[in-house]
C-alpha positions, 0 to 999 in steps of 0.5 A: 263344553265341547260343541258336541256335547253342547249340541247334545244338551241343545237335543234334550233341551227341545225334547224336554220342551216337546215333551207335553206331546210325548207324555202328560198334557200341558197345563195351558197357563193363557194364550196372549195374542199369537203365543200361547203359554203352559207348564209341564210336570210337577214340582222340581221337574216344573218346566214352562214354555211359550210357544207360537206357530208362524202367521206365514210359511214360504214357499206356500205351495210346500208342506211344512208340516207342523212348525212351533218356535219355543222359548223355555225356562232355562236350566239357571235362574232368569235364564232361558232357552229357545228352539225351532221345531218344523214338520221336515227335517233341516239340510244337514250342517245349516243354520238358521237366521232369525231376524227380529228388527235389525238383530240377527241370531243364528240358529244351529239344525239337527234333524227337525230342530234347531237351536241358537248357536250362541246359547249365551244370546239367550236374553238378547234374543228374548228382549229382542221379541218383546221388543220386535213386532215380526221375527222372521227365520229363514231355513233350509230343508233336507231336499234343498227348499229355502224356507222362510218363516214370520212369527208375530210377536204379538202377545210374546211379552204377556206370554213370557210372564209366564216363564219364571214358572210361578 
C-alpha cells in the first residue's frame, strides 16, 4: 500500500471513529476513570471506540479547541486503530510523538488529525496504555505552537473491554 493511500485509509479511519458526531448519537457503553467507551451503527457497520480528553494542555494560555485521543476497533480481528483529533490544525508535514513510560510512538498529522505512522505498532501501543499510567503527545500547530498534551491512562484497560464490540 503506498503511503498515499495509507494515509488515505488513516483519514477514513477517524472520520469513521468521529462519525458519532456527524450522524446518529453513540451508545455510551460505560465511562471507566478518564475514558469513556460507546459503539456506533448496527450490525456489520457495528463500530466501538474508547476515547478520553487530556487532563492538561500546554501552553495553557492557547485555545486548543476540543482535543479527544480515540482507539477503535480495527478493521481485522483483535486489531485496532488509534488516532488524535485537536481543535487546530497540525503544522504541515509533522509528527507527533506519543510517549507512554519508555515507549515512544510516532504519529503522522493531516490537517486536525493524526494517526500512528506504523500502523503495524497498533498493539504495542495499546498494551503500552493498559500498561502506563500517563501518555503524553507532544505536537505542533499550523501557526508554529509547540504543544503538549497528558492523557491519564487511568480507566483505558476497563475501557478497551469494550473494544471487541460485544
Amino acid at each position: 500500500m503506498t503511503r498515499s493511500a495509507t494515509r488515505a485509509a488513516l483519514i477514513a479511519a477517524a472520520l469513521a471513529a468521529a462519525a458519532p458526531a456527524f450522524a446518529a448519537p453513540a451508545t455510551p457503553l460505560g465511562q471507566y476513570g478518564n475514558w469513556n467507551a460507546a459503539a456506533f451503527g448496527t450490525g456489520e457497520a457495528r463500530r466501538c471506540y474508547i476515547l478520553a480528553t487530556p487532563a492538561s494542555a500546554v501552553p495553557e494560555t492557547l485555545r486548543h479547541g476540543d482535543v479527544h485521543f480515540f482507539v477503535r476497533d480495527g478493521d481485522a480481528p483483535q486489531s485496532t486503530e488509534a488516532s488524535l483529533q485537536a481543535g487546530y490544525d497540525f503544522a504541515d508535514g509533522s509528527e507527533i510523538t506519543v510517549t507512554i513510560g519508555d515507549d515512544t510512538f510516532r504519529m503522522i498529522t493531516q490537517g486536525s488529525h493524526a494517526w500512528l505512522r506504523r500502523v503495524e505498532r497498533e498493539g504495542e501501543l495499546l498494551a503500552a496504555m493498559r500498561a502506563g499510567r500517563v501518555m503524553e503527545l507532544e505536537a505542533r500547530s499550523a501557526r508554529g505552537n509547540e504543544t503538549r498534551y497528558a492523557f491519564s491512562l487511568d480507566g483505558v484497560t476497563a475501557a478497551a473491554r469494550h473494544l471487541a464490540c460485544d
